[in-house]
C-alpha positions in Angstrom: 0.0 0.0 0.0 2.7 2.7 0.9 4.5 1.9 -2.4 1.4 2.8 -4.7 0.6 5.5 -2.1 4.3 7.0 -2.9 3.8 6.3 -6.6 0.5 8.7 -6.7 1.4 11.4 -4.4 5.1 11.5 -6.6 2.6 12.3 -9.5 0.7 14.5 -8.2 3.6 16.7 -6.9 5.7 16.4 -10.3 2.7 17.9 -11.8 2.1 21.2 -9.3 5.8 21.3 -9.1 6.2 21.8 -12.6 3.7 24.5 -13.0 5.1 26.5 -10.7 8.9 26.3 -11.8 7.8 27.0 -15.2 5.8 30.0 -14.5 8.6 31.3 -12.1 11.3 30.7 -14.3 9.6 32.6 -17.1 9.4 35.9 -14.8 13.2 35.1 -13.7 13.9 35.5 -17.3 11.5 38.4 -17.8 13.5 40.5 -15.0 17.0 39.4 -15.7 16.7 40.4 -19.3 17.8 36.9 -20.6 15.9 34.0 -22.5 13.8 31.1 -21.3 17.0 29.3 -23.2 19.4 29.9 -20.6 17.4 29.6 -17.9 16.3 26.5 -19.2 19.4 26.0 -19.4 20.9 26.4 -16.1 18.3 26.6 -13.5 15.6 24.7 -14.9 17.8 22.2 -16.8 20.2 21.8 -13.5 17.6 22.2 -10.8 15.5 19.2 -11.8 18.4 17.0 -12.8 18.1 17.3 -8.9 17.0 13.5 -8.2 19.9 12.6 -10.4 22.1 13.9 -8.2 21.0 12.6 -4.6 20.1 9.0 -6.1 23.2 8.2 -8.4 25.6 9.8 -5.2 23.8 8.1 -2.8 24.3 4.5 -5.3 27.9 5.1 -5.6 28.4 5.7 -1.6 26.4 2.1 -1.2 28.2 0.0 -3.7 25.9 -0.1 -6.1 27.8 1.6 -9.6 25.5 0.0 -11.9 22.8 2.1 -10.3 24.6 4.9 -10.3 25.9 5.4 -13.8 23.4 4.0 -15.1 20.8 6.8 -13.5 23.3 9.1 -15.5 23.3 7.2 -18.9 19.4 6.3 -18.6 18.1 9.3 -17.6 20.3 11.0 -20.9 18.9 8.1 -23.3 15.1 9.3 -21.4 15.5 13.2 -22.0 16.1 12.7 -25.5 14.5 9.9 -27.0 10.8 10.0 -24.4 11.0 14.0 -23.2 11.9 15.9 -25.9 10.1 13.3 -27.8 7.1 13.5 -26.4 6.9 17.4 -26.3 7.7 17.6 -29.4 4.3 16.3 -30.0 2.6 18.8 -28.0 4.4 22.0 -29.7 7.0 21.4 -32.7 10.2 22.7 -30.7 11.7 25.8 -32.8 15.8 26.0 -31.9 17.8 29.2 -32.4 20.7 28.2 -34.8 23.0 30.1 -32.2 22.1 27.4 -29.3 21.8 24.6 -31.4 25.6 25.3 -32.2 26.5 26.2 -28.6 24.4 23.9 -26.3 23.8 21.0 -28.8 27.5 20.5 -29.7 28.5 20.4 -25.9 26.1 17.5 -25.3 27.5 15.7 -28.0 31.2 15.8 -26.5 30.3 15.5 -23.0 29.0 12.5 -24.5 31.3 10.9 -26.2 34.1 12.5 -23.5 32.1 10.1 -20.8 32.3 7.5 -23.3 36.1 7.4 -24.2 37.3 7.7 -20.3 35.3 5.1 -19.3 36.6 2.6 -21.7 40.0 3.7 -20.9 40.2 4.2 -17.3 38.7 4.2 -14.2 36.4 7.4 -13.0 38.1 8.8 -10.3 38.7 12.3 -8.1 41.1 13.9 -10.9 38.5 12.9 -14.0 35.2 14.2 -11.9 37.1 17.4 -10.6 38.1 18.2 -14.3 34.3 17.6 -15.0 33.0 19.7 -12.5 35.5 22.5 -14.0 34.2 22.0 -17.4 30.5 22.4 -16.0 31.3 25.6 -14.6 33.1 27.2 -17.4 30.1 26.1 -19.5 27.3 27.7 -17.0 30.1 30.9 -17.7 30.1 31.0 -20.9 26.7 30.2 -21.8 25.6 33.7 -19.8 28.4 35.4 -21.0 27.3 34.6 -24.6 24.0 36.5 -23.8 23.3 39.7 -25.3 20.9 41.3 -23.0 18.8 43.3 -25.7 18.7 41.2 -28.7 17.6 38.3 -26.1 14.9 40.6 -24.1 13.1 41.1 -27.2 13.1 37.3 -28.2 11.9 36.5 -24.4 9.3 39.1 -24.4 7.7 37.7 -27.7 8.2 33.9 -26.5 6.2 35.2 -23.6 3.0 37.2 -25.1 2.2 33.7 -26.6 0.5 32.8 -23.7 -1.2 36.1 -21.6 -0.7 34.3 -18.5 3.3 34.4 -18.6 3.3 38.0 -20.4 5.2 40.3 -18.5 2.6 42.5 -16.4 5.4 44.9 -14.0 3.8 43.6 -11.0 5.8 40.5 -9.8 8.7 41.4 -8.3 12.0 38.9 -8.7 12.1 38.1 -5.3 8.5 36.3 -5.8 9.6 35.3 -9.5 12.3 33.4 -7.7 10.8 32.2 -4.7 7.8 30.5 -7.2 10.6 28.3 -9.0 12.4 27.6 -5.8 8.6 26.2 -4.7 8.1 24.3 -7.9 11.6 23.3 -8.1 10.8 22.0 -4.5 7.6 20.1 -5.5 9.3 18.5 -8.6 12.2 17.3 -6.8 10.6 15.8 -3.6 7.9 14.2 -6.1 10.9 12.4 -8.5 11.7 10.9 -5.1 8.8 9.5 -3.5 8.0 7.7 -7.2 11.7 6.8 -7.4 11.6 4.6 -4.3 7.8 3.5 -5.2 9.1 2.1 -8.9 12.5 0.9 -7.2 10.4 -1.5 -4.9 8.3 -2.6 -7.3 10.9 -3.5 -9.7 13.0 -5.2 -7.5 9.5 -7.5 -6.1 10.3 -8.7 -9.7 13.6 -9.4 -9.4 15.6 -6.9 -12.0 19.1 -6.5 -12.0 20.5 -3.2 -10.1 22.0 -2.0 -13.6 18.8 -2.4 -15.3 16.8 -0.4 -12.8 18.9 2.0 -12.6 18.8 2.7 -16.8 14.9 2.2 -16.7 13.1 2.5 -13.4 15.5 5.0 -12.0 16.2 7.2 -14.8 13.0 7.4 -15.9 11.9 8.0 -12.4 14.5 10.5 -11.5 13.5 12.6 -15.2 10.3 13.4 -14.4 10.8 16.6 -13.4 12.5 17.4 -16.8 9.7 15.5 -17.9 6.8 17.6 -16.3 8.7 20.8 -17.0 9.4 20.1 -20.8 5.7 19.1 -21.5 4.6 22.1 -19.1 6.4 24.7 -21.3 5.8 22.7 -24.5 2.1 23.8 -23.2 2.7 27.3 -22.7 4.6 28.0 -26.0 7.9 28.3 -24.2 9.4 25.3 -27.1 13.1 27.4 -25.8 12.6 26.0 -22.2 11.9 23.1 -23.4 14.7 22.7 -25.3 17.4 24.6 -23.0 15.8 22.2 -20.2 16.8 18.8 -21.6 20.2 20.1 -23.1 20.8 21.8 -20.0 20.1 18.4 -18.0 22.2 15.8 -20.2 24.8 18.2 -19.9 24.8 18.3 -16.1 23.7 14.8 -15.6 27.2 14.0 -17.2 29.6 16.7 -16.3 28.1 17.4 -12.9 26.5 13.9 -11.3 29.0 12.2 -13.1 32.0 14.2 -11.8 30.7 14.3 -8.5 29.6 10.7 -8.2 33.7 9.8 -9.3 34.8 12.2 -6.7 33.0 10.6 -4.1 33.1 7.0 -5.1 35.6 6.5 -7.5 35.3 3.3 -9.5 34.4 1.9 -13.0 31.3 2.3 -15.3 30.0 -0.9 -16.1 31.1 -3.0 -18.3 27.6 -3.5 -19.7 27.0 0.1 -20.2 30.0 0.8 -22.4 29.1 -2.0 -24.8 25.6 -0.8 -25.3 24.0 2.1 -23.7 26.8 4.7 -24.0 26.6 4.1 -28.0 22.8 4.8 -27.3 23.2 8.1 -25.7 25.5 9.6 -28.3 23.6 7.8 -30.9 20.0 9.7 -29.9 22.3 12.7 -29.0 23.7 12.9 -32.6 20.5 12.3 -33.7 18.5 14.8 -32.2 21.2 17.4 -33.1 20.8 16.4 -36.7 16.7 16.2 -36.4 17.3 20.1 -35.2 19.7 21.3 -37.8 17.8 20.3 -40.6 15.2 22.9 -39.8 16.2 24.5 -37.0 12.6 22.7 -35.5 11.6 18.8 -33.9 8.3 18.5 -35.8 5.3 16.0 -34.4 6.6 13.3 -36.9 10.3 13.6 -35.7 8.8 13.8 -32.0 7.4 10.6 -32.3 10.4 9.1 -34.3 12.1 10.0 -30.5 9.2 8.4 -28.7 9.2 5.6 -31.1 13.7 5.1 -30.9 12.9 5.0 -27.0 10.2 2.2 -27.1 12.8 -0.2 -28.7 15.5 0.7 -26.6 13.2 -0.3 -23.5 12.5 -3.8 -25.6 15.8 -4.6 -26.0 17.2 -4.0 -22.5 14.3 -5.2 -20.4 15.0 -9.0 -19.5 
């Protein structure tokens, strides 16, 4: 009983969570005079990569690397190929040429960087602390990059597509703020209460650790980029969207990667550099290309995503 219970209040809080961070977020980038992109981007995109964080650190600490990277590798495959895939479908996803270049490029080599290292070496304190440096020169540049005019007139017209995120002078950033925090709140205690509910069902059912930790796990623990992709898909915000799963894969690597070999240095699995870290740069290198064709993820390429993700399910499940 507790485990569904924790399964359906997870929901419910995912879903409030991610209305709130969206709405908040969209003022944030209202006052700063920088676009739903970047704060997609960073505090959207970081913030609910959240879950990833606690679960795959708290993995490594217990033993349990196959759990652990493969939260990181999972949820990466799950952005791409279910997320993006499935708010595609809501909204075609429009991508500025200049962040395609920027933001899609660095996932791809983060990607394949994680790849290489693992097959070479071990991932320990020196190859997580040169992570965690990348991540913050990336967070630097990515704001430095911003042009605070050009950008305010793209985020003002993003935003008077939906009256209800349109600017109105009366919400001050401290309340902006404090309404992501709140959402970001929500989303992140919600991933957790349906992490634990799915992880206890799957293992009644006897699953391997590294398989729950690609599926179960990572799809548990990217529900909150879930909730807040399809929320702005919603809302016409197709930049959040975007900047949000980017964003994420980006940190989930360079971030809970890098901090999960400082903490617990060790070696990726041997089963998850024969097959799912070809996945994730794979549907990386695809999405990238589905992008730069027409600077847009139509419905039909949005369900291409959905559909990649279905058979990658059917060929790991046991």
């Amino acid at each position: 009983m507790g485990m569904w219970l924790s399964l359906v209040a997870g929901l419910v809080l995912l879903v409030l969570g991610g209305e709130f961070l969206v709405r908040g977020t969209v003022r944030v980038a209202e006052r700063l005079g920088v676009s739903p992109l970047v704060i997609g981007l960073t505090l959207v995109g970081f913030g609910t990569s959240t879950p990833e964080l606690v679960t795959s650190v708290q993995a490594a600490l217990k033993g349990a690397p196959g759990i652990a990277y493969g939260n990181v590798v999972g949820s990466n495959i799950a952005n791409i190929l279910l997320i993006m895939g499935g708010a595609a479908l809501i909204t075609p996803i429009a991508v500025a040429s200049a962040a395609l270049k920027r933001d899609g490029a660095v996932m791809v080599v983060v990607a394949l960087g994680f790849a290489a290292l693992g097959l070479l070496m071990p991932l320990g304190v020196a190859v997580g602390a040169a992570f965690v440096t990348a991540l913050a020169f990336y967070i630097y540049m990515a704001f430095r990059q911003e042009s605070r005019g050009a950008v305010r007139e793209k985020a003002d017209a993003a935003q008077s597509a939906d009256p209800a995120l349109a600017p109105d002078g009366t919400t001050s950033l401290p309340v902006s703020l404090l309404t992501a925090l709140g959402g970001l709140a929500l989303v992140v205690y919600g991933g957790y209460l349906l992490v634990e509910g799915a992880t206890t069902l799957a293992r009644s059912f006897g699953i391997s650790e590294t398989v729950i930790g690609l599926t179960v796990v990572a799809i548990g623990t990217s529900l909150p980029e879930l909730v807040t992709s399809v929320m702005a898909a919603i809302r016409k915000q197709a930049d959040m969207a975007f900047g949000n799963i980017i964003g994420s894969n980006i940190y989930n690597i360079l971030g809970i990667a890098g901090v999960t070999a400082m903490v617990s240095p060790g070696n990726v699995p041997s089963e998850i550099l024969s097959f799912d870290n070809l996945v994730m740069i794979a549907a990386s290198l695809a999405v990238v290309g589905l992008a730069w064709t027409g600077l847009r993820i139509s419905r039909r390429e949005g369900a291409l995503l959905l559909a990649g993700y279905g058979i990658y399910l059917w060929a790991l499940w046991p």
